[in-house]
Steps between C-alpha positions, in 0.01 A plus 500: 500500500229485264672245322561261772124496556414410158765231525334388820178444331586336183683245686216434734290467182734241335491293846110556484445319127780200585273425788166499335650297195647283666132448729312455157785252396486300823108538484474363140736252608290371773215531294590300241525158672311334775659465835306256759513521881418264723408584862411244794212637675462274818543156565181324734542401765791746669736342628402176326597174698673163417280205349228732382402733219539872407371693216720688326368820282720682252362833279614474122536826319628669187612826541635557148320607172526166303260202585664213617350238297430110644704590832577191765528506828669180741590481829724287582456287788868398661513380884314592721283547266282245245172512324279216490375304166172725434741844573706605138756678532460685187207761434440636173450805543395631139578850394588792695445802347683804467511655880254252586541600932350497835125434434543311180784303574498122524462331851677126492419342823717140597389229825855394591595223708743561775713178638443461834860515613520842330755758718309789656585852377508638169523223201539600096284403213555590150357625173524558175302601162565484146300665207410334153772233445748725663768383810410482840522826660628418887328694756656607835402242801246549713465438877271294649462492893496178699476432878433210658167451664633452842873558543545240788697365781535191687578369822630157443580398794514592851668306805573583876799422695364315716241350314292455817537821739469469877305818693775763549705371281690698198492377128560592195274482203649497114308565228583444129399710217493456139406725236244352270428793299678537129640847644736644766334581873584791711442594852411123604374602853419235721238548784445212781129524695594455802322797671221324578450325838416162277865494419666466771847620388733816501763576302869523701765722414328645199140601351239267324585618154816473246550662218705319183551755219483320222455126362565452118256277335497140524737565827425490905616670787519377884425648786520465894292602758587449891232413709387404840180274620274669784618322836168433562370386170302175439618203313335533137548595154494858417437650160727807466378748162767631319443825274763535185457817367751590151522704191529378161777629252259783390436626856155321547389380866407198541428315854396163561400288862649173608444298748801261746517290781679476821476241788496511828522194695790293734627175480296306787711461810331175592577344841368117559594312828373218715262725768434213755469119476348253753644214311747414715674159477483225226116312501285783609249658371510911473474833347815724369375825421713681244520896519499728204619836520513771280820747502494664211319869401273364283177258591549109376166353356368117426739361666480105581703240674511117432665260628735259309477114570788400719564175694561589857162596564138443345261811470114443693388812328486694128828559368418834381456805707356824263604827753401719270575888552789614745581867531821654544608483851308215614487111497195232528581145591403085327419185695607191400395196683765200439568204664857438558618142362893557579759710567838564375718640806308800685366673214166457270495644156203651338550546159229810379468631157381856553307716167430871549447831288645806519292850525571502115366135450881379437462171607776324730532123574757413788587145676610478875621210703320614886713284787243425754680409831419147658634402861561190646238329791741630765543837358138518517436422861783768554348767303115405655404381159386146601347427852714187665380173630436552824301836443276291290428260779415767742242595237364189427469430926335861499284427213387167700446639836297813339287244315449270808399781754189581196381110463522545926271811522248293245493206715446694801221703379304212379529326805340850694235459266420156567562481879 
């Protein structure tokens, strides 16, 4: 029993000494050469950005025994990366001491150019040293953050179907998105303000937002949004905002505002017919007056009428008519005084060239050809339009009589007087 123990402890001794001599040869061996170690402190600014500079600081130390005589230090600039003409990429360094560390080791400090279309996230840059005229030593690589300044997105275009919506009617509104940022986007949410009474839409069948989960860089994404115009709404262009709120591929939020268009309006429903004439019959003198109405939902503005030479008839007043302003669901009327040289069959045509504007200022230009109905002498006297012969004479005898029976009275008084 007492044996075992002292077995026990002389092997624990043997076990002790092979440690410790092999410690004091390791610690000899470590102390016997110089051993340099190079540590990146920070890099300013953090994350750096495309097209700009950071500042790179590395801490140079020896933490052997043996000086490290004329030691060099590069860096060596590979894309993203460059250093301009006045930046060297190698620093002597001069001679590290023998555990030459923290407080007394060497600071190298590099301004390094980053392209601008540099990829956000973590890029490498390398290292190395040599001592004396000794080989390059290469260093593990270093990372260097980059993120773009502002991670963006786009909306190229945007287009209704219709292009022009009516009150009450439904339409839908694409929008195109592109990804102009160098990395991939992530929850792409898509907000329309339509909420407020300025806008006078509401979505149909869904909400006012859409959500696209990703768009790799460089790539778009579409989306679709059913809507529906107030019934009540006024012609005009409305400015909808759009919100797009994302995440960049290191979880960053980023939003950004927008602003569309959408346009409410109708095609004018225009309605132009011959209102009354009292030219009647070929070589007289009268007025057509020409009726304007307007059908349509929306008002009609500037509009103006002229009349385009023709040979059946010659025109005793301007040519041009400006009617200006007619609102929906009403008309307002044009005279035209002409003189009517000749007639082919029963009808008169007035040739008009009409201008207008829509609510929208969408300017229109339509022709008509206006029949004006002429009758014949007989037709006329049928339909009262022309007094006959014999009526006039009873006028004229009337007219003769009433003016005889005054010149009588005269006479009669004067001779009272005189008598």
């Amino acid at each position: 029993m007492v044996l075992n123990k002292r077995l026990e402890l002389l092997f624990l001794a043997v076990c002790i000494v092979v440690l410790v001599s092999a410690g004091v040869t390791a610690l000899f061996a470590i102390s016997d050469t110089y051993q340099v170690r190079v540590t990146m402190l920070n890099q300013d600014p953090d994350p750096a950005q495309p097209d700009s500079y950071v500042d790179l600081r590395f801490k140079i130390e020896n933490i052997g025994s043996k000086t490290a005589n004329n030691a060099t230090f590069e860096l060596i600039a590979a894309y993203p990366f460059s250093l301009d003409a006045g930046e060297t990429a190698q620093r002597s360094i001069g001679s590290l001491r023998g555990w030459q560390t923290e407080s007394d080791s060497v600071i190298v400090r590099y301004r390094v150019r980053i392209d601008k279309n540099a990829v956000s996230g973590i890029n490498r840059v390398r290292v190395r040293y040599r001592v004396a005229d000794g080989g390059w030593s290469e260093l593990p690589e270093y990372n260097v953050n980059i993120r773009s300044r502002y991670p963006s997105i786009s909306i190229v275009s945007a287009s209704s179907d219709p292009e022009v919506v009516s009150p009450g009617q439904n339409v839908r509104l694409s929008l195109e998105l592109k990804n102009v940022a160098d990395v991939l986007l992530r929850n792409v949410k898509i907000s329309l303000g339509i909420s407020s009474t300025a806008t006078p839409f509401a979505p149909v069948g869904s909400t006012n937002e859409k959500l696209v989960e990703q768009i790799d860089k460089g790539r778009g994404a579409s989306v679709d949004f059913e809507l529906i115009s107030e019934p009540d709404a006024a012609a005009d262009v409305y400015k909808v905002p759009v919100t797009l709120t994302y995440q960049d591929s290191l979880g960053n939020n980023f939003s950004k505002s927008e602003i569309i268009s959408l346009v409410i309006g109708d095609v004018p429903d225009l309605a132009v017919l011959i209102d009354s004439s009292t030219a009647y019959t070929a070589g007289s003198i009268g007025v057509v007056t020409v009726k304007f109405v307007n059908k349509g939902l929306s008002d009609i503005k500037f509009l103006n009428a002229r009349v385009t030479e023709s040979g059946s008839f010659e025109l005793l007043s301007s040519d041009d008519y400006y009617v200006g302003k007619i609102e929906s669901d009403d008309y307002k009327t044009a005279d035209f005084n002409l003189f009517v040289k000749n007639a082919d069959g029963s009808r008169l045509l007035l040739p008009l060239e009409v201008t207008y504007r829509d609510s929208n200022n969408r300017p229109y230009k339509e022709s008509y050809d206006l029949s004006v109905r002429l009758y014949t002498r007989q037709e006329m006297k049928q339909l009262g339009l022309s007094r006959s012969s014999s009526s006039a004479g009873i006028l004229v005898v009337l007219a003769v009589v009433v003016v005889g029976f005054i010149i009588y009275r005269k006479i009669k008084r004067r001779r009272k007087r005189t008598g």
